[in-house]
C-alpha positions in Angstrom: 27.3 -10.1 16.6 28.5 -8.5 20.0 28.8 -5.3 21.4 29.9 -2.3 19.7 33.5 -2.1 18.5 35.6 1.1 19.7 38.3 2.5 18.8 38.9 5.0 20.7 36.4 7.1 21.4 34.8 6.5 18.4 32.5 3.7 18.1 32.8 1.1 14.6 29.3 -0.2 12.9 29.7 -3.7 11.5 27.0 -4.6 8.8 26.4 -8.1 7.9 27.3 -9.0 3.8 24.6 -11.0 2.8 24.2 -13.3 -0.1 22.2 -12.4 -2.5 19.4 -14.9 -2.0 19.0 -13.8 1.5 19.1 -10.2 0.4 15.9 -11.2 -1.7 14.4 -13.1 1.3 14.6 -9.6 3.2 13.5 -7.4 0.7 10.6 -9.3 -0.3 9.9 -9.5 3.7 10.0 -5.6 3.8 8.2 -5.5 1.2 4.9 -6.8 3.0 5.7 -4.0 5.9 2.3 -1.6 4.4 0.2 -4.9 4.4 1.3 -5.6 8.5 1.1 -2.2 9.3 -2.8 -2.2 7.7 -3.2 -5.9 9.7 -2.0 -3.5 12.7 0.3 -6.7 13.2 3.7 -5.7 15.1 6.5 -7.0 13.1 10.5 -7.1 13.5 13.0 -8.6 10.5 16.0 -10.4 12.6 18.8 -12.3 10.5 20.0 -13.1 8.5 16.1 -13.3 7.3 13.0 -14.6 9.7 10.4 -11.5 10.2 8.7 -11.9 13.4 5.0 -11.2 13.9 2.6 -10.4 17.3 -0.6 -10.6 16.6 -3.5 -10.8 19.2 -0.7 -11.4 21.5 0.4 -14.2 19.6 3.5 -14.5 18.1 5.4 -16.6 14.9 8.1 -16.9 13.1 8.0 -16.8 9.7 11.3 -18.0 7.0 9.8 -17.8 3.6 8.0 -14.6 2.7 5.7 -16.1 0.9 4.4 -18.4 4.0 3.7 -14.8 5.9 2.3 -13.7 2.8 -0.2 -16.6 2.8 -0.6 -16.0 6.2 -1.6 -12.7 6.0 -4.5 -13.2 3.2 -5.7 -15.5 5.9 -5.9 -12.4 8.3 -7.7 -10.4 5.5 -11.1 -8.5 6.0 -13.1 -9.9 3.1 -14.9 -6.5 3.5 -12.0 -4.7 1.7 -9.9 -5.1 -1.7 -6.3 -6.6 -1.0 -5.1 -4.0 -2.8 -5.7 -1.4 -0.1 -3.9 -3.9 2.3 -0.7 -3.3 0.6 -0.8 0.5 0.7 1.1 2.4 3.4 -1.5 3.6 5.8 -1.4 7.5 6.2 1.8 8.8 7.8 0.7 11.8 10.6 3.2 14.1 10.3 3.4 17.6 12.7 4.9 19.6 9.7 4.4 19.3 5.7 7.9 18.9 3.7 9.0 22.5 3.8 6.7 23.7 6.4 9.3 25.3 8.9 10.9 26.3 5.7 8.1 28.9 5.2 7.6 29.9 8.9 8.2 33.4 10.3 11.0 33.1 12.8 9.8 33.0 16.3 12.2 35.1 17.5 14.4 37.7 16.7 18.1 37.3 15.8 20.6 39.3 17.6 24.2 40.3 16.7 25.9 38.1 19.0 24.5 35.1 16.5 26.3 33.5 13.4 26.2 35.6 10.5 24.2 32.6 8.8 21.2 34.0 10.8 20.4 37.4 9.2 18.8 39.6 12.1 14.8 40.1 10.6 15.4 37.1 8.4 11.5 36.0 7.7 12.7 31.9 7.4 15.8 30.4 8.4 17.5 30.2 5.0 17.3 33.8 4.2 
Protein backbone atom coordinates (compact mmCIF):
# COMPACT_ATOMS: atom_id res chain seq x y z
CA UNK A 1 0.00 0.00 0.00
CA UNK A 2 1.21 3.74 -0.26
CA UNK A 3 0.81 6.74 1.52
CA UNK A 4 -2.23 7.89 3.05
CA UNK A 5 -5.18 8.86 0.94
CA UNK A 6 -6.73 12.48 1.50
CA UNK A 7 -9.46 13.90 0.73
CA UNK A 8 -9.38 17.01 1.68
CA UNK A 9 -8.29 17.60 4.79
CA UNK A 10 -9.38 14.51 6.01
CA UNK A 11 -7.17 11.55 5.71
CA UNK A 12 -8.88 7.81 4.27
CA UNK A 13 -7.68 4.40 6.12
CA UNK A 14 -7.52 1.54 3.64
CA UNK A 15 -7.65 -2.00 5.32
CA UNK A 16 -6.56 -4.93 3.43
CA UNK A 17 -9.67 -7.85 2.87
CA UNK A 18 -8.20 -10.91 3.52
CA UNK A 19 -9.12 -14.44 2.69
CA UNK A 20 -10.12 -16.29 5.15
CA UNK A 21 -7.23 -18.74 5.25
CA UNK A 22 -4.84 -15.87 5.72
CA UNK A 23 -7.09 -14.41 8.38
CA UNK A 24 -6.48 -17.87 10.27
CA UNK A 25 -2.65 -17.66 9.49
CA UNK A 26 -2.76 -14.19 11.38
CA UNK A 27 -4.88 -15.06 14.17
CA UNK A 28 -3.17 -18.13 15.01
CA UNK A 29 0.17 -15.92 14.69
CA UNK A 30 -1.37 -13.42 17.32
CA UNK A 31 -2.27 -15.90 19.08
CA UNK A 32 1.44 -16.93 20.25
CA UNK A 33 2.01 -13.00 21.07
CA UNK A 34 1.85 -14.06 25.34
CA UNK A 35 4.35 -16.95 24.57
CA UNK A 36 6.99 -14.12 22.65
CA UNK A 37 6.41 -11.68 24.99
CA UNK A 38 7.39 -14.47 27.96
CA UNK A 39 10.49 -15.51 25.37
CA UNK A 40 11.11 -11.62 25.70
CA UNK A 41 11.42 -12.13 21.80
CA UNK A 42 10.52 -8.80 19.79
CA UNK A 43 8.01 -9.67 17.25
CA UNK A 44 6.04 -7.67 14.32
CA UNK A 45 3.01 -9.48 12.09
CA UNK A 46 3.62 -7.83 8.35
CA UNK A 47 1.20 -9.16 5.45
CA UNK A 48 -0.57 -10.43 4.38
CA UNK A 49 0.79 -13.04 7.10
CA UNK A 50 4.75 -13.59 8.01
CA UNK A 51 5.41 -12.61 11.89
CA UNK A 52 8.88 -11.44 12.25
CA UNK A 53 11.00 -12.29 15.27
CA UNK A 54 14.56 -10.61 16.92
CA UNK A 55 15.91 -12.62 19.17
CA UNK A 56 19.52 -12.28 20.62
CA UNK A 57 19.91 -9.91 17.80
CA UNK A 58 18.90 -12.39 15.45
CA UNK A 59 16.25 -12.19 13.27
CA UNK A 60 13.64 -14.76 11.11
CA UNK A 61 10.92 -14.90 9.27
CA UNK A 62 8.48 -17.15 9.94
CA UNK A 63 5.12 -18.17 7.30
CA UNK A 64 3.39 -21.01 9.05
CA UNK A 65 2.54 -20.48 12.70
CA UNK A 66 3.08 -23.58 13.49
CA UNK A 67 6.94 -23.45 12.32
CA UNK A 68 7.28 -20.37 15.02
CA UNK A 69 5.45 -22.44 17.27
CA UNK A 70 7.97 -25.24 17.02
CA UNK A 71 10.47 -22.80 17.11
CA UNK A 72 9.57 -21.38 20.16
CA UNK A 73 9.36 -24.84 22.32
CA UNK A 74 12.89 -24.88 21.07
CA UNK A 75 13.60 -21.57 23.00
CA UNK A 76 11.76 -23.01 26.04
CA UNK A 77 13.29 -23.03 29.75
CA UNK A 78 12.83 -26.65 30.60
CA UNK A 79 12.81 -25.25 34.17
CA UNK A 80 9.13 -24.03 33.74
CA UNK A 81 5.67 -25.54 32.54
CA UNK A 82 4.74 -24.43 28.78
CA UNK A 83 1.72 -23.47 30.08
CA UNK A 84 2.99 -20.43 31.87
CA UNK A 85 4.70 -19.56 28.50
CA UNK A 86 1.39 -18.89 26.94
CA UNK A 87 0.13 -16.61 29.65
CA UNK A 88 0.29 -12.83 29.16
CA UNK A 89 3.03 -11.65 31.43
CA UNK A 90 1.74 -9.00 34.01
CA UNK A 91 0.61 -5.70 32.43
CA UNK A 92 2.02 -2.55 34.78
CA UNK A 93 -0.51 -0.24 34.71
CA UNK A 94 -0.17 3.50 36.63
CA UNK A 95 -3.97 3.40 37.47
CA UNK A 96 -6.54 0.35 38.22
CA UNK A 97 -9.80 0.30 35.89
CA UNK A 98 -11.76 3.13 37.58
CA UNK A 99 -8.99 4.50 39.61
CA UNK A 100 -9.31 8.25 38.52
CA UNK A 101 -12.95 7.48 38.57
CA UNK A 102 -12.69 7.49 42.45
CA UNK A 103 -10.10 10.27 42.87
CA UNK A 104 -10.82 13.53 44.65
CA UNK A 105 -10.47 16.33 42.08
CA UNK A 106 -7.17 17.99 42.27
CA UNK A 107 -8.51 21.16 41.81
CA UNK A 108 -11.30 23.13 42.24
CA UNK A 109 -13.85 23.99 39.53
CA UNK A 110 -14.79 27.48 38.83
CA UNK A 111 -17.80 29.05 37.20
CA UNK A 112 -16.25 30.05 34.07
CA UNK A 113 -16.10 25.97 33.44
CA UNK A 114 -18.80 23.75 31.54
CA UNK A 115 -21.66 23.06 33.53
CA UNK A 116 -20.60 19.22 33.17
CA UNK A 117 -18.00 20.09 35.88
CA UNK A 118 -20.05 20.67 39.12
CA UNK A 119 -17.88 23.24 41.25
CA UNK A 120 -16.94 20.73 44.64
CA UNK A 121 -17.73 17.76 42.50
CA UNK A 122 -15.59 14.88 44.57
CA UNK A 123 -14.92 12.76 40.93
CA UNK A 124 -15.33 13.94 37.55
CA UNK A 125 -18.67 12.21 36.78
CA UNK A 126 -20.53 13.77 39.58
Amino acid sequence: MQGPLRLGSLEIRRSADFSKETADRRRAFLSLRPCLRHLDVKFGLFEPARMWITKNGESRTFYDPEDLKTFLEGLHDPTQPMESATQSPPKTHRTKPGEWANRKALWTPTEDLPQTLKPGAETWRD
